[in-house]
gemmi code that builds the backbone of each chain (N, CA, C; Angstrom):
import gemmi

chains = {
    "A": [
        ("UNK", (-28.606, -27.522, 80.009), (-27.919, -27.661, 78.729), (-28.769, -27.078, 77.615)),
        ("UNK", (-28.227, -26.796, 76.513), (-28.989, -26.284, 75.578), (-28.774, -27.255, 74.282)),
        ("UNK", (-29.919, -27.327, 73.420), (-29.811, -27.849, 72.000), (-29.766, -27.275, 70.773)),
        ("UNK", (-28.997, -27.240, 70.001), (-28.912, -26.669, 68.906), (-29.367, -27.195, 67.563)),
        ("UNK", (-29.796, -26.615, 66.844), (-30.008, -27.168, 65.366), (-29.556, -25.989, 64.124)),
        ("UNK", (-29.629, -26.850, 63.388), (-28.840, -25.740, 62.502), (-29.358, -26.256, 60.639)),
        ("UNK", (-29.887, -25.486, 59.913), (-29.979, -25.591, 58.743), (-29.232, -24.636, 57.509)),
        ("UNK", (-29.309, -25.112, 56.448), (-29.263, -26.958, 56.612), (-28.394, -27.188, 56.887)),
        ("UNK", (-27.971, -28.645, 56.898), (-26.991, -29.107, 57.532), (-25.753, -29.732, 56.680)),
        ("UNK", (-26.192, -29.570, 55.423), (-25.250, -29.366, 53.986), (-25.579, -28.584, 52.874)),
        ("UNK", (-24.766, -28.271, 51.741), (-25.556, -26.979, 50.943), (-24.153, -27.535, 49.646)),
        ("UNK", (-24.611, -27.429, 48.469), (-23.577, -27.335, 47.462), (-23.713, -26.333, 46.813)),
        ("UNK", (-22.870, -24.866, 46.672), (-23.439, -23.648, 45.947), (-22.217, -23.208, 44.924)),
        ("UNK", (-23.042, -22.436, 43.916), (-22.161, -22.213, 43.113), (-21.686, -20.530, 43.475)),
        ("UNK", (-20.590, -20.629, 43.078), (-19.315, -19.621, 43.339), (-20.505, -17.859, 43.173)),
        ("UNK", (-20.108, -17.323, 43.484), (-20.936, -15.990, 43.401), (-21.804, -15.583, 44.317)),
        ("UNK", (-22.752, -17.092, 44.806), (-24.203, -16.599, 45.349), (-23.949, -16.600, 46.421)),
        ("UNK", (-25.107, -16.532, 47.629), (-24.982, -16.339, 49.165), (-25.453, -17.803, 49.513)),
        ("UNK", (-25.583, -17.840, 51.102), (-25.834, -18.903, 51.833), (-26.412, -18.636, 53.160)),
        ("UNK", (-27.315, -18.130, 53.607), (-28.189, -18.055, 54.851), (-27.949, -18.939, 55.149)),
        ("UNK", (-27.170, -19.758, 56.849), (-27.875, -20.404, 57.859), (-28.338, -20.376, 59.266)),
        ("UNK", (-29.241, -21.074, 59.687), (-30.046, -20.999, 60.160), (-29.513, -21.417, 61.999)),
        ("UNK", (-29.877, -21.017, 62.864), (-29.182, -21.427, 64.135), (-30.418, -20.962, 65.026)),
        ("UNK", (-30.901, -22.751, 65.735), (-32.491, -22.414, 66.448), (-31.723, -22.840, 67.752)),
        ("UNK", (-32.097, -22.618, 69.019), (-31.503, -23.055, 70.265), (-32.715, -23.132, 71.020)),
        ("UNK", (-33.127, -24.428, 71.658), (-34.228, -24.025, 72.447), (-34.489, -23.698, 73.911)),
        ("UNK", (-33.170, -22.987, 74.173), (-33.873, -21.977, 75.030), (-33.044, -20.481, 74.697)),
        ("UNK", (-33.651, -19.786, 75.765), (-32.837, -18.384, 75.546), (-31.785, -18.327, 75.922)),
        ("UNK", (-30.960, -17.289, 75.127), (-29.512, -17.268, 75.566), (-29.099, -15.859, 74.985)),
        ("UNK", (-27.963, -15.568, 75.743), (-27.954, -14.167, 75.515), (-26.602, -14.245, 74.593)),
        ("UNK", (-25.974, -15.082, 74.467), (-24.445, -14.908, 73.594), (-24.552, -16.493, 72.706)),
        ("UNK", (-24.776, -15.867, 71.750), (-24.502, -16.853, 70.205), (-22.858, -16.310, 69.640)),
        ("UNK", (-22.136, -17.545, 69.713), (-21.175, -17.415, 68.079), (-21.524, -18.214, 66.771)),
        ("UNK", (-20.997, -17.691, 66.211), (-20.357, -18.530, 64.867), (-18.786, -18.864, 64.788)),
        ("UNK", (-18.832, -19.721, 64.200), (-17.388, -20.619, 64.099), (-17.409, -20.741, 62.311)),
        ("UNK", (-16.267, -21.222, 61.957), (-15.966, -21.835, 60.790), (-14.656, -23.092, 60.888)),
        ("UNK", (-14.879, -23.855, 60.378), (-13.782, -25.170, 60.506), (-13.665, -25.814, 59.291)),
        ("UNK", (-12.530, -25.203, 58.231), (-11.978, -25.547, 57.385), (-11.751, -26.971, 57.428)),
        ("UNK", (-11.549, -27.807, 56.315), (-11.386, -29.242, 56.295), (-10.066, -29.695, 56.752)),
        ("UNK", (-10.063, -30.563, 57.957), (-8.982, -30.824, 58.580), (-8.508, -29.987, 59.441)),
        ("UNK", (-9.329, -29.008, 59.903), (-8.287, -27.414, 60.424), (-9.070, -27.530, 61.942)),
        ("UNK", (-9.176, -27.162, 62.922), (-9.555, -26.645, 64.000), (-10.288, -25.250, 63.809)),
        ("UNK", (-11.457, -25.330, 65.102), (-12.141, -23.817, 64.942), (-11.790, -22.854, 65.427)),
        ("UNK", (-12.198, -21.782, 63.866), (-12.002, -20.320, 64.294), (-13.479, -19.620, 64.650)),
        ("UNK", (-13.456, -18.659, 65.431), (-14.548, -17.880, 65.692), (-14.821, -16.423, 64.887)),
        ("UNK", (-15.736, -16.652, 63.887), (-15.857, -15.758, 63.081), (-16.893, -14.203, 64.153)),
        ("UNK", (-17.526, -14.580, 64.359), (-18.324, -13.625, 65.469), (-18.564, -13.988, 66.362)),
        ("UNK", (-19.025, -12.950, 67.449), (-19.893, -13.340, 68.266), (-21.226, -12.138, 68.399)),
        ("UNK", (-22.783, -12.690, 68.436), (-23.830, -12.184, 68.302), (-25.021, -12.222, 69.305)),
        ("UNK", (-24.637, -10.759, 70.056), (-25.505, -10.433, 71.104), (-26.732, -9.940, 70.761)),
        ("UNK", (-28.104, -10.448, 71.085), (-29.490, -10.145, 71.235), (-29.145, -8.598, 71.218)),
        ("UNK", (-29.590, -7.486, 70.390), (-30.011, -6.632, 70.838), (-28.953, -5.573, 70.335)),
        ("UNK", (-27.868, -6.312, 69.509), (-26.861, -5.067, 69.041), (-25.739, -6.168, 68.183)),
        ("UNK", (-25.048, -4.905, 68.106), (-24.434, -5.120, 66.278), (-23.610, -6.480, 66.710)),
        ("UNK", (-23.300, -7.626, 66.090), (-22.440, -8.357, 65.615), (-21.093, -7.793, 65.602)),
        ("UNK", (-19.951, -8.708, 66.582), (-18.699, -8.431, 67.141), (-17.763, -9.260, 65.858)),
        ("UNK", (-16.847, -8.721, 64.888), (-16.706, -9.625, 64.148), (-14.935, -10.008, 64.815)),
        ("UNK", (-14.455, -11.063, 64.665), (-13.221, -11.684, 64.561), (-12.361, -10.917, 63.633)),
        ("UNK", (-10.895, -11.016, 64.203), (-9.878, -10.306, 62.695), (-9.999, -11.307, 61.508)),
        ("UNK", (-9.999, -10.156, 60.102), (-10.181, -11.596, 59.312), (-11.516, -11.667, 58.431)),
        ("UNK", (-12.745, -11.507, 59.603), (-13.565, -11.395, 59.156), (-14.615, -9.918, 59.053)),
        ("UNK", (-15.327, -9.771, 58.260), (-15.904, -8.471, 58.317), (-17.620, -8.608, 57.524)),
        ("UNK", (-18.367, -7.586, 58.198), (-19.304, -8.014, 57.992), (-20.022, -8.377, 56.573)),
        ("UNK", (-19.515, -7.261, 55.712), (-20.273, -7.531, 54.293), (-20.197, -8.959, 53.899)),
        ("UNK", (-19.143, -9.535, 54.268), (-18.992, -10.902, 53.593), (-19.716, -12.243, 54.407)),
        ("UNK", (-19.774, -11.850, 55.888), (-20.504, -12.920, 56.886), (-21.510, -11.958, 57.585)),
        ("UNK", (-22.950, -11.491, 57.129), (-23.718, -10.654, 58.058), (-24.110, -11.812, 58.447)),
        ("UNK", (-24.748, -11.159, 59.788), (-25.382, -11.683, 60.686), (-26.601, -11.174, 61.797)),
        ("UNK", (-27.660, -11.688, 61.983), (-29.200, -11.316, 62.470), (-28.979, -12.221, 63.538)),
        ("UNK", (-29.175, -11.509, 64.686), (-29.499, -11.893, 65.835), (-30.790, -11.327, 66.684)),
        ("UNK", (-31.881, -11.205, 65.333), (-33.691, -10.924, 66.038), (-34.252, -11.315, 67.460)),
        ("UNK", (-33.497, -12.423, 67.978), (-34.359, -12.899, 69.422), (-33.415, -13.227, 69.801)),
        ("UNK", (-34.002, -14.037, 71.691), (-33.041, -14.529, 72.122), (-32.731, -16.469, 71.431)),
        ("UNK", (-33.536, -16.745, 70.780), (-33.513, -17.912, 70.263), (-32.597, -18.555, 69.051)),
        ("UNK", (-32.817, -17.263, 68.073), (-32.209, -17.605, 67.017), (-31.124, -16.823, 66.331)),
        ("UNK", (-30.588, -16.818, 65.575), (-29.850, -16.147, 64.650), (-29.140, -16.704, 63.227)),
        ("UNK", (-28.817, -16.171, 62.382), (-28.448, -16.533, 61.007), (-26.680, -16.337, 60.732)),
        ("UNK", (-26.516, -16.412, 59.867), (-25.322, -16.299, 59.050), (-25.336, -16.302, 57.902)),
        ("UNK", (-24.947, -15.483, 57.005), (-25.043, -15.830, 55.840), (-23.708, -15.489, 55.177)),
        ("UNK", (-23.166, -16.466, 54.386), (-22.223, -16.075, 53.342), (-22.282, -15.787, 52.426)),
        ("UNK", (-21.196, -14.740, 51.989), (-21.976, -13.906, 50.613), (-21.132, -14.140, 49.602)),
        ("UNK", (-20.940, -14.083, 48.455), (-20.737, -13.733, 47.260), (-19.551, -14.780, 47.507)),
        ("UNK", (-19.881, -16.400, 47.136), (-19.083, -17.573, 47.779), (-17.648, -17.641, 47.104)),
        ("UNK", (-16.799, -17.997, 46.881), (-15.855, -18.876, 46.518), (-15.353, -20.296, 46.897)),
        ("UNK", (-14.574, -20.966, 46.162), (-14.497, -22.253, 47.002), (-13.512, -21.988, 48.099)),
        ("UNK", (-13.014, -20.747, 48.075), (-12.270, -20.809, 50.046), (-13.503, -20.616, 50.872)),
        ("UNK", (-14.864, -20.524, 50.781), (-15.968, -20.606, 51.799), (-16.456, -22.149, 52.151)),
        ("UNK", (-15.448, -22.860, 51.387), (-15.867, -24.236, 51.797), (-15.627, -25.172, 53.039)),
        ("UNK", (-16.562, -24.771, 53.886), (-16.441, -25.510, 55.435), (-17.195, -25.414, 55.883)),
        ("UNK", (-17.124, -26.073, 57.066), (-18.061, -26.321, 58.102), (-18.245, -25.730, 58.914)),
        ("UNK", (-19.539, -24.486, 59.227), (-20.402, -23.399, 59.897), (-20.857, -23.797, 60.677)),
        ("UNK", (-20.246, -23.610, 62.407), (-21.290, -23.461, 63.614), (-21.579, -22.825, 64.302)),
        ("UNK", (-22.666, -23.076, 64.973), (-23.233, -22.327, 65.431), (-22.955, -22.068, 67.064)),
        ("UNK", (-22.648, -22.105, 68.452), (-22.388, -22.007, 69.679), (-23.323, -21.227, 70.600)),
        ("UNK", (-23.701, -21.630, 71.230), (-24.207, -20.814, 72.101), (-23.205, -21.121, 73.831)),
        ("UNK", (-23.686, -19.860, 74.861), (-22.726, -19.695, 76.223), (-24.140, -20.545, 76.761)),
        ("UNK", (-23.962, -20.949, 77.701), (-24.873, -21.541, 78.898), (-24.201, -22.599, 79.943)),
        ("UNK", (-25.542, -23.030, 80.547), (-25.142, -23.568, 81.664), (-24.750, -25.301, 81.448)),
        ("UNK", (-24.118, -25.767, 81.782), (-23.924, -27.397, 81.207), (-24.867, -27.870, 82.140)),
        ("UNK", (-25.218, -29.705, 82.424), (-25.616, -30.372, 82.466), (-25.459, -30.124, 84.335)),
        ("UNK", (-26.968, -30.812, 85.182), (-26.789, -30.015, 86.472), (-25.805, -31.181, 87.168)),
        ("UNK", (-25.625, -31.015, 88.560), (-25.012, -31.958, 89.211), (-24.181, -30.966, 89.602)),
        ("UNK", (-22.906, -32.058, 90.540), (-21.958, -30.829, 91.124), (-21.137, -30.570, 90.688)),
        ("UNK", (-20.575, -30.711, 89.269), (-19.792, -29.959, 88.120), (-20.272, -29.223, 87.263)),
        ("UNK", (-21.572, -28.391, 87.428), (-22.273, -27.821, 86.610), (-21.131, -26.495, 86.707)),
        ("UNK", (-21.371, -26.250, 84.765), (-20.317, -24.679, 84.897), (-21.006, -24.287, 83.965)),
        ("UNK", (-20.156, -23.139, 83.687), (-21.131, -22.478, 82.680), (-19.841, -23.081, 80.510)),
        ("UNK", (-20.507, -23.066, 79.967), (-19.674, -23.464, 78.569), (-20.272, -23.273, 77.565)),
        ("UNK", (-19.957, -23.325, 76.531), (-20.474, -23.482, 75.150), (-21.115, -24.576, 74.548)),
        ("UNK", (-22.189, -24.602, 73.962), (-22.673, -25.551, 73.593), (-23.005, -25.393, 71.997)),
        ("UNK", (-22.547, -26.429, 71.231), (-22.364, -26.459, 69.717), (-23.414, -26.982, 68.874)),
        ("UNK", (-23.797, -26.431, 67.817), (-24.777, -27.163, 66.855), (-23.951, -27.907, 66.061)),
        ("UNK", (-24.805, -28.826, 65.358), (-23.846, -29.995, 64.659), (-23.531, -29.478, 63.401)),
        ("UNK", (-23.575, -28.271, 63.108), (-22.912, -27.855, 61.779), (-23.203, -27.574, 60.300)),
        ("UNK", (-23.366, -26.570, 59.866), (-23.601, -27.003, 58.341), (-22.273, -27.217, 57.053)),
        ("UNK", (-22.183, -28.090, 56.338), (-21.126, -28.105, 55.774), (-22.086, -27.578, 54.309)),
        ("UNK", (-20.592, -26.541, 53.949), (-20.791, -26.007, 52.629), (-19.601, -25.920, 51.989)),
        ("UNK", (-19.867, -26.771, 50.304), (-19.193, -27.160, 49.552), (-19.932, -25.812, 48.463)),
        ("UNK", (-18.659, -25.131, 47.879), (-18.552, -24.196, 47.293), (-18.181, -24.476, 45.624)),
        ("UNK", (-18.512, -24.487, 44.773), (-17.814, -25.091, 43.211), (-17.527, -23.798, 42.170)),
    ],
    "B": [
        ("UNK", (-4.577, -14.178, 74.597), (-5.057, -15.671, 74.658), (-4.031, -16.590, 74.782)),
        ("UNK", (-4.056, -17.313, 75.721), (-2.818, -18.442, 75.993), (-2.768, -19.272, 75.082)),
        ("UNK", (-1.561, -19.453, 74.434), (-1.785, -20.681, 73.393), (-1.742, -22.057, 74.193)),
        ("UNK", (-1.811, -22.363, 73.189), (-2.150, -24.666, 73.998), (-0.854, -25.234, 72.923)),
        ("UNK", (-0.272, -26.152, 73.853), (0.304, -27.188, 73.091), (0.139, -27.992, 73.257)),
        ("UNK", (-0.480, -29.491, 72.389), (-0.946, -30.653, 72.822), (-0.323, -31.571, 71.611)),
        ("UNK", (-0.159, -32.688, 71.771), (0.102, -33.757, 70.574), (-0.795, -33.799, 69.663)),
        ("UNK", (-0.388, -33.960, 68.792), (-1.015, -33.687, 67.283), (-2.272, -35.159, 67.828)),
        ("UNK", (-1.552, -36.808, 67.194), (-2.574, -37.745, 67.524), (-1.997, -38.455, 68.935)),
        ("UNK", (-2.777, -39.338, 69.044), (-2.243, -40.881, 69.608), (-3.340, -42.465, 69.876)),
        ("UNK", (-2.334, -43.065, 70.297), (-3.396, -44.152, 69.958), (-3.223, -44.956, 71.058)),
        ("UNK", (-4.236, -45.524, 71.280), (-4.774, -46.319, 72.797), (-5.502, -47.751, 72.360)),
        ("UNK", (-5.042, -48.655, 73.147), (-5.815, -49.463, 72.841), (-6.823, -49.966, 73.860)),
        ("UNK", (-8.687, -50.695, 73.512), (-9.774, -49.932, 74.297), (-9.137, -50.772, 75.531)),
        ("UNK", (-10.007, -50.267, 76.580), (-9.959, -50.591, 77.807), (-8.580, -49.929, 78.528)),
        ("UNK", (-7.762, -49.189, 77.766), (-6.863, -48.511, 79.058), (-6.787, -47.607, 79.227)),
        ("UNK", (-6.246, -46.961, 79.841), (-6.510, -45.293, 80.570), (-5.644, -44.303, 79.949)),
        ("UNK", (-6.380, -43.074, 78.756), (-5.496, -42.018, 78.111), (-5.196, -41.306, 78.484)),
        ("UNK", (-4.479, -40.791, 78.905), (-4.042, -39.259, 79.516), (-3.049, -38.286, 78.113)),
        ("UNK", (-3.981, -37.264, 78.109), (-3.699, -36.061, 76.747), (-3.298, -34.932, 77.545)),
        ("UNK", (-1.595, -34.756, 77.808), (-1.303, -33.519, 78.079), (-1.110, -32.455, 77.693)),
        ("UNK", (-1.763, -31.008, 78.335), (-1.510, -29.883, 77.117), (-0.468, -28.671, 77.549)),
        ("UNK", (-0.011, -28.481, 77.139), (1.255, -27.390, 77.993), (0.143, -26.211, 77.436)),
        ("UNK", (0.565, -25.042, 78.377), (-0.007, -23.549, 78.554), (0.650, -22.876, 79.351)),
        ("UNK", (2.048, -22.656, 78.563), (2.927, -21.871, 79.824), (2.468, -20.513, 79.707)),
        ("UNK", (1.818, -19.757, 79.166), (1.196, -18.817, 79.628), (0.280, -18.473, 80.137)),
        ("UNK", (-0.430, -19.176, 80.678), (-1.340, -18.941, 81.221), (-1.706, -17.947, 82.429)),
        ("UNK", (-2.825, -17.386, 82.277), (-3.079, -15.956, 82.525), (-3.627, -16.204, 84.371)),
        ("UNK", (-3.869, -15.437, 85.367), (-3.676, -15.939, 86.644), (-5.548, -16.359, 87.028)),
        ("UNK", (-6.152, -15.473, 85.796), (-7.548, -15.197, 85.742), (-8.634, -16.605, 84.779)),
        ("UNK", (-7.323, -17.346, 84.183), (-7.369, -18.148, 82.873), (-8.222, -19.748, 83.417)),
        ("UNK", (-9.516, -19.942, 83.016), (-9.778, -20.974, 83.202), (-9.078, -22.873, 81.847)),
        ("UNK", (-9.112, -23.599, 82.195), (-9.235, -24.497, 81.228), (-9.872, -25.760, 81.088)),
        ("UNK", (-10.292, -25.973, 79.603), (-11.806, -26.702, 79.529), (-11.173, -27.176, 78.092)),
        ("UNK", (-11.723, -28.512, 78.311), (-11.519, -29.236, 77.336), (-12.826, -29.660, 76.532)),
        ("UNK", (-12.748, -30.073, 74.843), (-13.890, -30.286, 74.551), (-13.313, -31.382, 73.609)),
        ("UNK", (-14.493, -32.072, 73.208), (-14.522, -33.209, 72.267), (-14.878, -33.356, 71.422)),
        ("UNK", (-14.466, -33.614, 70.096), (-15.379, -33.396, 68.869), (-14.893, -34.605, 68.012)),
        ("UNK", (-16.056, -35.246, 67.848), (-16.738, -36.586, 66.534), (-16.483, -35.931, 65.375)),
        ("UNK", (-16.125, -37.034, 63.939), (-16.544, -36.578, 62.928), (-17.374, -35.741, 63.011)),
        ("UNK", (-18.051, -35.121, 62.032), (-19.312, -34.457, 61.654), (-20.481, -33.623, 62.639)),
        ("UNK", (-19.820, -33.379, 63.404), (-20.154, -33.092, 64.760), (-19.897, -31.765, 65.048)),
        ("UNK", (-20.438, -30.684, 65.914), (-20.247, -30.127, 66.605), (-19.056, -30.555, 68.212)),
        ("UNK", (-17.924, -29.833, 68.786), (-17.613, -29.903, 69.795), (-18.563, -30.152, 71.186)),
        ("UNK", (-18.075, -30.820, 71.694), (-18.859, -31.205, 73.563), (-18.079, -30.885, 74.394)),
        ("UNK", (-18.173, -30.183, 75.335), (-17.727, -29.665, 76.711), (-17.573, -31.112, 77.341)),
        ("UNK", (-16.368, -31.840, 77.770), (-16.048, -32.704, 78.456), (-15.629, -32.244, 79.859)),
        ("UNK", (-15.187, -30.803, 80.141), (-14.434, -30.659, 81.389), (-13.791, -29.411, 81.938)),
        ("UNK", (-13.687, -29.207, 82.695), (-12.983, -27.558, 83.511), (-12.521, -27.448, 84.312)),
        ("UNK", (-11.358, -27.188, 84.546), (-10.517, -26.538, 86.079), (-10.333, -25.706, 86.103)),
        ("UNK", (-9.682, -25.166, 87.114), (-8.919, -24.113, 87.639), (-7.842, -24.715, 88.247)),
        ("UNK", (-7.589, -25.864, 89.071), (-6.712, -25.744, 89.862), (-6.922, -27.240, 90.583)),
        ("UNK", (-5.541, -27.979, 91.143), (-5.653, -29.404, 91.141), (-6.725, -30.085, 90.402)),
        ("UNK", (-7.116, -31.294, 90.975), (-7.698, -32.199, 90.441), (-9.271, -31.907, 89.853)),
        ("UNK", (-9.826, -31.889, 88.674), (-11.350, -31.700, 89.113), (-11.841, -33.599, 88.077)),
        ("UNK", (-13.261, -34.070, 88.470), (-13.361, -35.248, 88.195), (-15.007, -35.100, 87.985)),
        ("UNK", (-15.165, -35.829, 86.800), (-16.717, -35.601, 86.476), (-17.508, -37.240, 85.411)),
        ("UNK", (-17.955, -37.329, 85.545), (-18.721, -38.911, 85.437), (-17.731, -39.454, 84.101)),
        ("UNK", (-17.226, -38.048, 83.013), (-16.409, -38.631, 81.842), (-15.032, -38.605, 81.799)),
        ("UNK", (-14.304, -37.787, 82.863), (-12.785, -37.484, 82.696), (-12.487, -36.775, 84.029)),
        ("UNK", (-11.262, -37.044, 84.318), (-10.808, -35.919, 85.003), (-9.775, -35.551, 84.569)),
        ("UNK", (-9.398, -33.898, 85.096), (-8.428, -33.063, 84.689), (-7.651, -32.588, 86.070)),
        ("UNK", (-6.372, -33.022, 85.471), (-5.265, -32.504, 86.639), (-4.431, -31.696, 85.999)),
        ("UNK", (-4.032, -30.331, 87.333), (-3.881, -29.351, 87.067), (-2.960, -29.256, 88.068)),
        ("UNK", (-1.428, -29.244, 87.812), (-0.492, -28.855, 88.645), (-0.226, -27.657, 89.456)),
        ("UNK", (0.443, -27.340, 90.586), (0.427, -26.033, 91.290), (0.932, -24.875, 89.966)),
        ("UNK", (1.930, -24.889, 89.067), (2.051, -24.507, 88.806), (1.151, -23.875, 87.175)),
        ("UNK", (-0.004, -24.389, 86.563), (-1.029, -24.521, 85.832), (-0.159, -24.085, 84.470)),
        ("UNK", (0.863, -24.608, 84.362), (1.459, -24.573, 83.174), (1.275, -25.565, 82.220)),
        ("UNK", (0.285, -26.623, 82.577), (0.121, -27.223, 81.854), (-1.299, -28.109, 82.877)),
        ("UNK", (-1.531, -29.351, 81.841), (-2.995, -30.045, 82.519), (-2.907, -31.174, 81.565)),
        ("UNK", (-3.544, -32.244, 82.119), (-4.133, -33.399, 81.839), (-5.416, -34.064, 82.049)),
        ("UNK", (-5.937, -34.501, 80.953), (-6.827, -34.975, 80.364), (-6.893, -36.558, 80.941)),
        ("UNK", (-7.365, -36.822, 81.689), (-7.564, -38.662, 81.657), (-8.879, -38.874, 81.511)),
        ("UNK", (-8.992, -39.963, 80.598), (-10.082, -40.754, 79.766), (-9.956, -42.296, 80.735)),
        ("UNK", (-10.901, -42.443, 81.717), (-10.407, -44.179, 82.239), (-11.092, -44.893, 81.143)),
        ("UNK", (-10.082, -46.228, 80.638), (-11.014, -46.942, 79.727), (-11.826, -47.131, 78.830)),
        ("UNK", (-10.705, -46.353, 77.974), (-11.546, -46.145, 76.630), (-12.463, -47.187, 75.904)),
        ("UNK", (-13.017, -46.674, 75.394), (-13.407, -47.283, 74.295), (-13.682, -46.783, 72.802)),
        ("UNK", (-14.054, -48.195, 72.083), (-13.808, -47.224, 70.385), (-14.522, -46.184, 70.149)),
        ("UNK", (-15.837, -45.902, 71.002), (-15.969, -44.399, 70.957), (-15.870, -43.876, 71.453)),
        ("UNK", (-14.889, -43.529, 72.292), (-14.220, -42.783, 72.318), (-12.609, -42.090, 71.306)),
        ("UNK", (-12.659, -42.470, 70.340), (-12.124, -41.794, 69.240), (-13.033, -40.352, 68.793)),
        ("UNK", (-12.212, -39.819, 68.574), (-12.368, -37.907, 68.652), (-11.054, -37.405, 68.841)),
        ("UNK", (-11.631, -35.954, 68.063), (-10.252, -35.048, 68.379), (-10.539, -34.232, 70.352)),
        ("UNK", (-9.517, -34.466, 70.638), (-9.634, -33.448, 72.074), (-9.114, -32.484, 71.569)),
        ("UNK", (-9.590, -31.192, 72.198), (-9.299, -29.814, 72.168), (-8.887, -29.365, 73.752)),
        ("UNK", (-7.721, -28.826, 73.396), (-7.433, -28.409, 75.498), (-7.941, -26.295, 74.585)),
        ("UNK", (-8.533, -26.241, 75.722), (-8.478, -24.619, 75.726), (-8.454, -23.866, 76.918)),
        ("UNK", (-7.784, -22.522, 77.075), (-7.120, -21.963, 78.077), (-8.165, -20.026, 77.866)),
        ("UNK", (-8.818, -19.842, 78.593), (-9.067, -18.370, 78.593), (-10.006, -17.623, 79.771)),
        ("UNK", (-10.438, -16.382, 79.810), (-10.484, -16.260, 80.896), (-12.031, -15.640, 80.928)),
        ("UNK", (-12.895, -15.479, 81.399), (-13.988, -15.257, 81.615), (-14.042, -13.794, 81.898)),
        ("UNK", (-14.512, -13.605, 80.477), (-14.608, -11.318, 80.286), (-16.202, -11.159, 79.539)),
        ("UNK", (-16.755, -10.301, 80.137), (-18.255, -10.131, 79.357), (-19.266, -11.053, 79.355)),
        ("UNK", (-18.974, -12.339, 80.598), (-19.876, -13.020, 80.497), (-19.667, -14.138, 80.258)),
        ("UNK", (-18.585, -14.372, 79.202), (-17.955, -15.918, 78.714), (-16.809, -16.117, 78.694)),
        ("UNK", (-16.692, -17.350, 78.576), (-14.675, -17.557, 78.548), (-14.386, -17.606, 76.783)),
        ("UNK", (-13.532, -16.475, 76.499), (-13.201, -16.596, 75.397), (-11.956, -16.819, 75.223)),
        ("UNK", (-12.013, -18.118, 74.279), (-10.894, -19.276, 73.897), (-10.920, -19.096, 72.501)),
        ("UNK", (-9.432, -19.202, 72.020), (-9.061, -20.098, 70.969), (-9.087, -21.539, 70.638)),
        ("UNK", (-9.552, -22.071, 69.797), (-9.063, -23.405, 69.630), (-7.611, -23.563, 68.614)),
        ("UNK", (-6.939, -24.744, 69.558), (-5.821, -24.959, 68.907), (-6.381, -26.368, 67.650)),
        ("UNK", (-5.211, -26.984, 67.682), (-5.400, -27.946, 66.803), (-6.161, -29.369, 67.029)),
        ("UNK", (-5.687, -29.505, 68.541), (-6.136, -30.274, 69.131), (-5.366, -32.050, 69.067)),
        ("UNK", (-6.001, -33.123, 69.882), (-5.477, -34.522, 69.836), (-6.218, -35.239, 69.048)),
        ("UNK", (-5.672, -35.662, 68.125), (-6.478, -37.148, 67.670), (-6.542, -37.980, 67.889)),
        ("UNK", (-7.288, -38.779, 69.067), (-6.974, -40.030, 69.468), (-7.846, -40.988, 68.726)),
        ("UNK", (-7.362, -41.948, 68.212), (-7.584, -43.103, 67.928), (-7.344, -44.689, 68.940)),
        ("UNK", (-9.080, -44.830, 68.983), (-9.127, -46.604, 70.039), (-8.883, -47.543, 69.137)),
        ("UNK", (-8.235, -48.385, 69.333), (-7.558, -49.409, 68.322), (-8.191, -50.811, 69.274)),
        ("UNK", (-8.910, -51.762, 68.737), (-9.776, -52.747, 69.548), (-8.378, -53.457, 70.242)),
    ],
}
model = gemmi.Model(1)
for chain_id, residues in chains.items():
    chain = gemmi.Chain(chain_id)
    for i, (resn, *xyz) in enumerate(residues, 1):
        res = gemmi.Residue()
        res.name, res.seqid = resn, gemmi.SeqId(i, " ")
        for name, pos in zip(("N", "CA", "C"), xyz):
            atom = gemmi.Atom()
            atom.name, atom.element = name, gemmi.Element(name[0])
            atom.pos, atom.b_iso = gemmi.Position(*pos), 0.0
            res.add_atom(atom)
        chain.add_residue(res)
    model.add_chain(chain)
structure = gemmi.Structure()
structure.add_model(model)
structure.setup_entities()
């Protein structure tokens, strides 16, 4: 299984500026997404970010507004840019791996607990 | 991507057995499905996966008719935490991962 963390893990920003976050996993993995989950809404998958090459973006989304750094196999960022209050939700992070061992071990996604960003 | 149809909420009271069905009449012949769980404030948890009849794992099992047009979710014996939204998702394993949509998902609520 893998663990995720994610900073921070709330942010209140004002309308205009950006928002770097942060997505540590401790182990390696070769396929990171990002998600976004509007309040009350179910998740969408804004990218997905392979070690070693460009960021796959979702329809919808495009990069100037959500870049994204995927430097190692450990970590990667997100950042939102130039905010409004429709950027207000909750950012995660996912990684692919192996679940928990035993004889239902498969392979799945495993989620960081999120950063929520409130936009004004 | 196969869409999911599942009940918006429902409600259980603890100690009896939930079953959350999700229709997926499209489902693709290649199409796995895996359900996940998500708490308030939380990130989603991988609760579960089939392919095909029954599969059963220390938290749920999922039954999966011959025809995989649909699947069920059983929870034995809930309890109040077990309140969370379930997510059924349907997709098929390309490039390495299974890439799914999430639908809206179940809200179940344990009522003591």
């Amino acid at each position: 299984s893998a663990v995720i963390s994610q900073k921070p893990s709330r942010d209140i920003c004002q309308r205009g500026t950006s928002l770097t976050i942060q997505c540590q996993v401790d182990s390696q993995v070769t396929m990171m997404f990002w998600y976004r989950q509007q309040p009350g809404q179910s998740l969408t998958l804004i990218a997905t970010a392979n070690q070693g090459s460009e960021a796959t973006y979702e329809s919808g989304f495009v990069i100037d507004k959500f870049p994204i750094s995927r430097p190692n196999l450990t970590f990667s960022t997100l950042t939102v840019s130039n905010m409004s209050p429709e950027d207000s939700s909750i950012y995660l992070c996912s990684v692919w791996g192996v679940s928990a061992g035993g004889p239902h071990s498969t392979d799945t996604q495993y989620f960081g607990p999120g950063t929520r960003l409130t936009v004004l | 991507l196969a869409k999911t149809t599942q009940p918006i909420s429902m409600d259980s009271y603890e100690g009896q057995e939930v079953n959350i069905t999700c229709s997926h009449n499209n489902i693709a012949t290649n199409d796995y499905i895996t359900w996940y769980q998500q708490f308030p404030s939380q990130g989603p948890r991988f609760i579960i996966q089939g392919y095909k009849t029954k599969v059963t794992n220390e938290v749920a099992s999922l039954f999966i008719p011959a025809d995989r047009k649909s699947s069920t979710l059983s929870l034995p014996r809930v309890s109040l935490s077990d309140t969370a939204v379930y997510y059924c998702l349907v997709g098929t394993y390309s490039g390495g991962y299974q890439k799914v949509t999430f639908g809206i998902g179940t809200k179940l609520q344990v009522i003591p």
